[in-house]
VMD Tcl script that draws the C-alpha trace (Angstrom):
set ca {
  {31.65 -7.47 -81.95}
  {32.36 -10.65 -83.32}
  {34.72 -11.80 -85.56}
  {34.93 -15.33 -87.90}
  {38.22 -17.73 -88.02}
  {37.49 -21.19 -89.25}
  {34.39 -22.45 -87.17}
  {35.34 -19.56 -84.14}
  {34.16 -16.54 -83.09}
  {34.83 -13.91 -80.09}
  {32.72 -11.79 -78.30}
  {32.28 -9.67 -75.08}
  {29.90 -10.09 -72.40}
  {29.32 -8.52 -69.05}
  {30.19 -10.83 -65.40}
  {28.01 -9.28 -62.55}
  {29.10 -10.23 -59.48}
  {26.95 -10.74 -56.51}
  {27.38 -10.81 -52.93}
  {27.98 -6.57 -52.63}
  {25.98 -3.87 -52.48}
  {26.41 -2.47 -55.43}
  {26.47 -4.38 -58.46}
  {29.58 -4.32 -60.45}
  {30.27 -5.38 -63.97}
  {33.32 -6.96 -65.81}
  {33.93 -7.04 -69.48}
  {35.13 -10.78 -70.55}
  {36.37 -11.77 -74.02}
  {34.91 -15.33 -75.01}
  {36.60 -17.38 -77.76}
  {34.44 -19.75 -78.55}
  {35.32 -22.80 -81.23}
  {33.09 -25.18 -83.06}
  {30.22 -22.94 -83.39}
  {27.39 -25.48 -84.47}
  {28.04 -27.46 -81.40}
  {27.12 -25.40 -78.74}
  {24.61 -25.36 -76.11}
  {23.25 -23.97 -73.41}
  {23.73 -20.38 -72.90}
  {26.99 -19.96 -75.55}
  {24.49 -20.73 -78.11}
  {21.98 -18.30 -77.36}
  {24.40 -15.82 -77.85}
  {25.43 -17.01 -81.36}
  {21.72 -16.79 -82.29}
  {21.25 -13.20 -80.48}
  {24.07 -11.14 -82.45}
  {26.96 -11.59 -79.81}
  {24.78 -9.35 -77.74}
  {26.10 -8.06 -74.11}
  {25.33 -10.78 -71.86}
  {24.57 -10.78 -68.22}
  {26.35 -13.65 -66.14}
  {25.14 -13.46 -62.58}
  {28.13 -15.25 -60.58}
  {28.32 -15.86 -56.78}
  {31.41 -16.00 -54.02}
  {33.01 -13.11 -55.22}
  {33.10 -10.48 -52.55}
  {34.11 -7.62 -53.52}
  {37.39 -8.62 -55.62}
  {39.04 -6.35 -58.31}
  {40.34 -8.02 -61.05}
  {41.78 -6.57 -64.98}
  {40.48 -8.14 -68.02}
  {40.84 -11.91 -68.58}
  {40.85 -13.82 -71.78}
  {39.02 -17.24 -71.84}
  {38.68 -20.34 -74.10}
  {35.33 -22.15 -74.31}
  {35.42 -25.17 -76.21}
  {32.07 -27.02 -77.38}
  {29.09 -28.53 -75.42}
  {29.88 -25.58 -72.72}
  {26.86 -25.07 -70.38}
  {26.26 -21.88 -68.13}
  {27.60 -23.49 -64.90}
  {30.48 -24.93 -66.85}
  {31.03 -20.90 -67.94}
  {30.74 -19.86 -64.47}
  {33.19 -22.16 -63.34}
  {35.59 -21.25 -65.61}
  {35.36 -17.74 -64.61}
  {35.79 -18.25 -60.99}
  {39.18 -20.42 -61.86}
  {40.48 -17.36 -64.53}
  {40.03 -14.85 -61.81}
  {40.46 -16.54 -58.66}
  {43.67 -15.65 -56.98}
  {46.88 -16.99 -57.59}
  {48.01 -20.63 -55.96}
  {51.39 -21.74 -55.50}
  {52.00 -24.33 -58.05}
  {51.16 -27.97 -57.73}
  {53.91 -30.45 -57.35}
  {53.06 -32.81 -60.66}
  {53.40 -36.26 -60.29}
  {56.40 -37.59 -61.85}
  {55.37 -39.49 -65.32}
  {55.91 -43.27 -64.70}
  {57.91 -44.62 -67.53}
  {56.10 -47.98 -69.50}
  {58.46 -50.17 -68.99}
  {57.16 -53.32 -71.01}
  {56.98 -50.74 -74.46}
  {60.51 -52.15 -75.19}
  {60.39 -55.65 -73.36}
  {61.25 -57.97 -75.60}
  {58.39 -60.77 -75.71}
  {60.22 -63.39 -76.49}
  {61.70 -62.86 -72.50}
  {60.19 -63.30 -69.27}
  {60.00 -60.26 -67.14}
  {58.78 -59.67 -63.36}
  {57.74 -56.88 -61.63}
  {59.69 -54.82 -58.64}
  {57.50 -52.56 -56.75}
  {58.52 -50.21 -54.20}
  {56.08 -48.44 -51.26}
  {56.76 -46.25 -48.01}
  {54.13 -46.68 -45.71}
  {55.57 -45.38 -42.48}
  {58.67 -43.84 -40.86}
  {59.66 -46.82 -39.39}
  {59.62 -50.60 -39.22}
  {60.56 -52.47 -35.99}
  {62.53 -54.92 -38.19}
  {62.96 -57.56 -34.87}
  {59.40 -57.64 -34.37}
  {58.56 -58.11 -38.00}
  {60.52 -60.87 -38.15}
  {58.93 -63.00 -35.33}
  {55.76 -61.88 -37.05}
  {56.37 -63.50 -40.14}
  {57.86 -66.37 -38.46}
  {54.43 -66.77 -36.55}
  {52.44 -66.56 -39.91}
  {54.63 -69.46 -41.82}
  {54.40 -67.75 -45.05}
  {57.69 -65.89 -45.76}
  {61.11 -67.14 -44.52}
  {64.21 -65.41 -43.51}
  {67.06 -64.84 -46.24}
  {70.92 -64.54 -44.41}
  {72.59 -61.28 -45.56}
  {75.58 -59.70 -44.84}
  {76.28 -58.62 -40.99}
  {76.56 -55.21 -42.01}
  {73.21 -54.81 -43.15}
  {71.29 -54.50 -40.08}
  {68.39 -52.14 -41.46}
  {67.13 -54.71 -44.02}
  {65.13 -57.61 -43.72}
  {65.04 -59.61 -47.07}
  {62.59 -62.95 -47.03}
  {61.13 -65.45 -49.55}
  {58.09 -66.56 -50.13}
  {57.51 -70.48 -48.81}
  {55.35 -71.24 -51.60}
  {56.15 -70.96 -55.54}
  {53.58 -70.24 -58.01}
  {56.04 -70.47 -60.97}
  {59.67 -70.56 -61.64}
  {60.58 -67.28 -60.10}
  {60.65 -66.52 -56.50}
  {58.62 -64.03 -54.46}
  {60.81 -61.94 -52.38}
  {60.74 -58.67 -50.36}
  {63.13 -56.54 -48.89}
  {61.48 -54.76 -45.81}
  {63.99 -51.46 -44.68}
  {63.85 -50.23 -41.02}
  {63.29 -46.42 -42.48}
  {59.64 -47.40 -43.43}
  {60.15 -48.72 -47.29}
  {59.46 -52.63 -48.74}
  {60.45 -53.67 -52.37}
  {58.89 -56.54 -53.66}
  {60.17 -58.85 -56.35}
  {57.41 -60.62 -58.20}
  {54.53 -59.98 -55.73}
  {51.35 -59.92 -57.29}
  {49.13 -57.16 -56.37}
  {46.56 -58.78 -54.11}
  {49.64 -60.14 -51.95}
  {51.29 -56.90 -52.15}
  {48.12 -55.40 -50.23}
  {48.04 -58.53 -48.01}
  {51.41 -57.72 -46.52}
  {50.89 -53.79 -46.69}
  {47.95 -54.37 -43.96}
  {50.16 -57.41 -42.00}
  {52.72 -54.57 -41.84}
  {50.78 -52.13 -40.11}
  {50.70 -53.61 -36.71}
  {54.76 -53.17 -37.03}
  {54.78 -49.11 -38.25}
  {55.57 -46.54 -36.26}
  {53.97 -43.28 -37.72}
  {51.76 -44.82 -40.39}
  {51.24 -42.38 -43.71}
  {47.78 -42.28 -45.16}
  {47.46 -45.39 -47.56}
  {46.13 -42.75 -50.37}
  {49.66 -41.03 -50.54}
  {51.29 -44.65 -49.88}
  {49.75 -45.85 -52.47}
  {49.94 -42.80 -55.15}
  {53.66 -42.40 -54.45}
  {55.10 -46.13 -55.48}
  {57.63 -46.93 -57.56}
  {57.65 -50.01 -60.34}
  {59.95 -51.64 -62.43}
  {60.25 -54.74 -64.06}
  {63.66 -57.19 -64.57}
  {64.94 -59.92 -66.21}
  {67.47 -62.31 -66.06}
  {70.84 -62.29 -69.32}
  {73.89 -64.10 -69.59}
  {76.03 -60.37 -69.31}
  {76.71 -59.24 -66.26}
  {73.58 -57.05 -63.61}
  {72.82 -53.93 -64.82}
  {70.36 -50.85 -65.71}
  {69.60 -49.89 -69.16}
  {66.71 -47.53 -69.74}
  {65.05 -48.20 -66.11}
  {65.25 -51.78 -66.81}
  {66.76 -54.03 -64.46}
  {69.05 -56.95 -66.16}
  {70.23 -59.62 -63.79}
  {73.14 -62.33 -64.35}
  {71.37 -65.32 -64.61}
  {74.18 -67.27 -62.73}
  {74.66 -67.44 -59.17}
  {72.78 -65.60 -56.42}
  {71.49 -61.70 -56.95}
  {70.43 -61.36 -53.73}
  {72.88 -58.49 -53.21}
  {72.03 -56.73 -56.82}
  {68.31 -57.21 -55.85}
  {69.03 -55.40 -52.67}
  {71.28 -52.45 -54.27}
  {68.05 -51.69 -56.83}
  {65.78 -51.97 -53.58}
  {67.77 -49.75 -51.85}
  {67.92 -46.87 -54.71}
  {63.81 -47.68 -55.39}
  {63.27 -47.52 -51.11}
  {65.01 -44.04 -50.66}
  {62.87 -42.96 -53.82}
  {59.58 -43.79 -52.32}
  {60.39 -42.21 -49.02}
  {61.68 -38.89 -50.98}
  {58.16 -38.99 -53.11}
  {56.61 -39.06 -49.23}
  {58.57 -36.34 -48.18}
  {57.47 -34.47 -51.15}
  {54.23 -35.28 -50.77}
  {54.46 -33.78 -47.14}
  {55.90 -30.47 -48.33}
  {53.25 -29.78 -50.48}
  {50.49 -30.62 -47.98}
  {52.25 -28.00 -45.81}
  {52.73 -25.23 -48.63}
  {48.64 -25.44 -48.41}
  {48.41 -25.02 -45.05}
  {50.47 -21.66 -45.38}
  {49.07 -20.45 -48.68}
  {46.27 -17.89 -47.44}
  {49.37 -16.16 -45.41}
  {50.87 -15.19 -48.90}
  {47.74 -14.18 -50.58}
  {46.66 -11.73 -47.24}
  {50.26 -9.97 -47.20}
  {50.17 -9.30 -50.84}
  {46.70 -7.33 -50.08}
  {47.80 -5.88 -46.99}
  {45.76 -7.55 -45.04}
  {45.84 -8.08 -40.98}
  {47.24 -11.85 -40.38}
  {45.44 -13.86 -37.71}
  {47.82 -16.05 -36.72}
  {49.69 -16.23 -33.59}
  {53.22 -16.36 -32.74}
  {52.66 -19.81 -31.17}
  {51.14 -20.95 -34.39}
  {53.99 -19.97 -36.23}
  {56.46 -21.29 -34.05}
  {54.57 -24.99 -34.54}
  {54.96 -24.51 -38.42}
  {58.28 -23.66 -38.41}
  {58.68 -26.80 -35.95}
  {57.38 -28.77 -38.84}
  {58.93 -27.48 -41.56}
  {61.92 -27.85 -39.76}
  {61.36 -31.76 -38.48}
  {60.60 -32.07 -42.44}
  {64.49 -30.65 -43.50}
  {66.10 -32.91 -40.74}
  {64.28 -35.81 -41.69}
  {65.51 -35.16 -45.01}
  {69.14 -34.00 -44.70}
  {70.16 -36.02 -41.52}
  {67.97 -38.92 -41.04}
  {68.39 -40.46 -44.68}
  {70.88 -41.66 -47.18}
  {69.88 -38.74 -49.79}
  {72.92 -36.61 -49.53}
  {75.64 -39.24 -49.31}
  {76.01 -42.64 -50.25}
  {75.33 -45.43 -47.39}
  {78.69 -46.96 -45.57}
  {77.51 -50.98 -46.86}
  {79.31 -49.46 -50.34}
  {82.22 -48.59 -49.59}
  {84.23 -51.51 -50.55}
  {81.80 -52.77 -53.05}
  {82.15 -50.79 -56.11}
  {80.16 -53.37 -58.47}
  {76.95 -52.51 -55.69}
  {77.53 -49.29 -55.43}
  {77.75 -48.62 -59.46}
  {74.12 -50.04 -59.31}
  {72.61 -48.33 -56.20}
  {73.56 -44.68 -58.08}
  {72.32 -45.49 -61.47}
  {69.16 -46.57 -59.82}
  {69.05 -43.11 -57.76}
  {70.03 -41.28 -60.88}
  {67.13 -43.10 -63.04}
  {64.41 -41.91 -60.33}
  {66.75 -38.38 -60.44}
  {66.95 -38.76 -56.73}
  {69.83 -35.82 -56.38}
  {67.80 -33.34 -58.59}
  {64.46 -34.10 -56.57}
  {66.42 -33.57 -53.21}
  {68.13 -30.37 -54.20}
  {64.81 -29.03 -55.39}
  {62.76 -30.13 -52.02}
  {65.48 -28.20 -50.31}
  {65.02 -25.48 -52.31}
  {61.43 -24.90 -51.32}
  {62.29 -25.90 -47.49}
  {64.85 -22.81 -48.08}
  {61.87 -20.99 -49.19}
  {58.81 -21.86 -46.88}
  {61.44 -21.39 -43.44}
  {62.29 -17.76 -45.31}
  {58.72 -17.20 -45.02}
  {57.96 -18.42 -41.44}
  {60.79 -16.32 -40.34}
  {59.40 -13.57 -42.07}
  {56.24 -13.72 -40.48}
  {57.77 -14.22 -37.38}
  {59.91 -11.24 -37.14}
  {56.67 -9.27 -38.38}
  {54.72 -10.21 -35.15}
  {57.59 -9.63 -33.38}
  {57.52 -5.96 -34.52}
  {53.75 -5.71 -33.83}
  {54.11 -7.36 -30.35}
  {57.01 -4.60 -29.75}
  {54.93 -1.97 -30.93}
  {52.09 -2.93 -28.35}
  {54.30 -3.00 -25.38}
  {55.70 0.43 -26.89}
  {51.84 1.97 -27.12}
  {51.33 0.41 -23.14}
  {54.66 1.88 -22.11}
  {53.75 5.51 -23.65}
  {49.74 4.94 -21.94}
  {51.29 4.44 -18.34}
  {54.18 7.10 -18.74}
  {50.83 9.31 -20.14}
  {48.84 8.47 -17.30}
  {51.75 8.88 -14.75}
  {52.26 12.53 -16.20}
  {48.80 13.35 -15.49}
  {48.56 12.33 -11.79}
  {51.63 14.91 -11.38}
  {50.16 17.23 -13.51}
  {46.79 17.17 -10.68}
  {48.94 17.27 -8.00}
  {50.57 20.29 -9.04}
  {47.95 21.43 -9.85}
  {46.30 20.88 -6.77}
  {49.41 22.26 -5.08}
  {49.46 25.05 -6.75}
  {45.48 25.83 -5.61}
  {46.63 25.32 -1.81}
  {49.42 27.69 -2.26}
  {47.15 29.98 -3.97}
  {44.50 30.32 -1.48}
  {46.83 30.42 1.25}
}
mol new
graphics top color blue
foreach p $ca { graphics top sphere $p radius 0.5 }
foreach p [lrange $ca 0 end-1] q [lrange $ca 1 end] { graphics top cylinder $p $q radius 0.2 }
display resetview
């Protein structure tokens, strides 16, 4: 039953699984590496001949499932086996969104330079920019930048105080998203919680916090640009406006991450509906709960295609080609277009489904009025049929 390869063997054993009446066994190949390093129970089968072992496993009820092929590797205990088990032979899951790698920017920074930091959170749907700003006027820290008219959803302010030779700024946007521009981290969180008493539909600060974007900058003689995600400002004159092109492309990538985020909380609230059709099985859910998740997954595609810049570029742009040459290469660096087209994609999907289900209770709900239409027409038939009946007796003995 077993077989050497360099340090490896295989072998079969037996899974019981509990929790039905009658017991029922599985056959399970084992690969197991680094032979001299084993313990717990994989060992004792190396010393008993690869002999059939019995692995009693619970919170399987009665599934079905074909052979499965699993890798041990060393130091592998019993529960450690038994957990690997349940995750071969568990049913399927939709697939995790993975989050996107975050590129090391100061690998190719150039020591000899200075570079600063831009980092980039969404931590609600929406800023009241006009209270914010008396806010940070009452606090005395942060002080008000002028920007274009035309910008009305941003709010761009500097730090009162310097630390070093490079200011602290922050651009605060009215959809929810800040940027800040050499912040250090404990100040970062200071105005993250100052911020809250302005939100209007806070997100959870685990998400906010997972989802952020970073960069880092610098300042060159040549003129603003991005090369390899790093930001290169023209050390002469004002950036203010470059800053805010970059903060724009990092903001609306932040609040897309969100969004993701979202989808795939909602793709696990609706996974067990996938799993029971494939089996056949009776779905309890009603039509008014699947009229409230199609309401969501549908608030979730408007926020996304009508209440955000993601599908077009924004109108500041238009006669400001320099700007706008930055704000896409920022959006294509964070591959804003490809991660919009593919969060549609599964939208597409998950309202396929809902409609789906919904035209299947439909059906059933039709086919129960049928059945109570057919039971009164049946009970109608046999009142007549006794009163002709009855009839029929008077005439009879008349």
């Amino acid at each position: 039953m077993s077989r050497w390869r360099l340090k490896s063997f295989s072998m079969q054993y037996l899974v019981k699984l509990k929790g039905t009446r009658n017991s029922c066994y599985h056959p399970v190949s084992v690969e197991c590496a680094q032979y001299s390093h084993f313990s717990g129970q994989c060992k004792n089968l190396a010393q008993k001949n690869w002999s059939s072992f019995i692995v009693g496993l619970s919170g399987f009820h009665g599934y079905q499932f074909g052979s499965s092929h699993l890798l041990f590797s060393r130091g592998m205990s019993l529960s450690n086996v038994q957990d690997h088990v349940q995750s071969k032979v568990s049913p399927l899951q939709a697939k995790k969104r993975v989050t996107r790698k975050k590129i090391s920017l100061t690998a190719e920074a150039d020591s000899t330079q200075d570079w600063w930091s831009v980092v980039a959170y969404s931590t609600a749907e929406e800023y009241d920019l006009s209270d914010l700003i008396d806010g940070l006027k009452r606090q005395g820290l942060y002080q008000q930048s002028a920007m274009p008219e035309d910008m009305n959803d941003v709010l761009h302010v500097c730090a009162k105080y310097q630390v070093d030779k490079e200011p602290r700024e922050a651009y605060f946007f009215s959809e929810g998203s800040v940027v800040f521009w050499n912040v250090p981290e404990i100040e970062q969180q200071a105005v993250l919680k100052f911020l809250k008493a302005y939100e209007t539909n806070s997100y959870e600060e685990s998400i906010v916090s997972e989802e952020k974007e970073v960069m880092e900058y610098l300042y060159t003689d040549n003129k603003t640009r991005l090369i390899n995600g790093q930001i290169m400002l023209n050390s002469e004159g004002s950036t203010d406006l470059e800053k805010y092109a970059f903060s724009n492309g990092l903001a609306l990538s932040v609040k897309l991450a969100i969004w993701e985020a979202s989808l795939e909380k909602y793709v696990d609230s609706i996974d067990w509906i996938t799993e029971e059709m494939k089996i056949g099985k009776k779905i309890s859910i009603t039509r008014d709960q699947v009229f409230q998740k199609s309401g969501e997954i549908f608030a979730l595609r408007h926020l996304i295609n009508l209440c955000s810049d993601l599908l077009d570029t924004p109108d500041f742009y238009w006669d400001k080609q320099n700007l706008e040459a930055l704000y896409h290469k920022t959006c294509n660096h964070l591959s804003v277009t490809k991660r919009t087209k593919v969060l549609n994609e599964k939208i597409n999907h998950c309202c396929e489904l809902m409609e789906l289900l919904s035209g299947h209770l439909n059906d059933r709900h039709h086919v129960r009025l049928e059945l109570m239409i057919i039971a009164l027409i049946m009970v109608e038939v046999g009142f007549e049929v006794l009163h002709f009946a009855r009839n029929l007796l008077e005439t009879g003995g008349s």
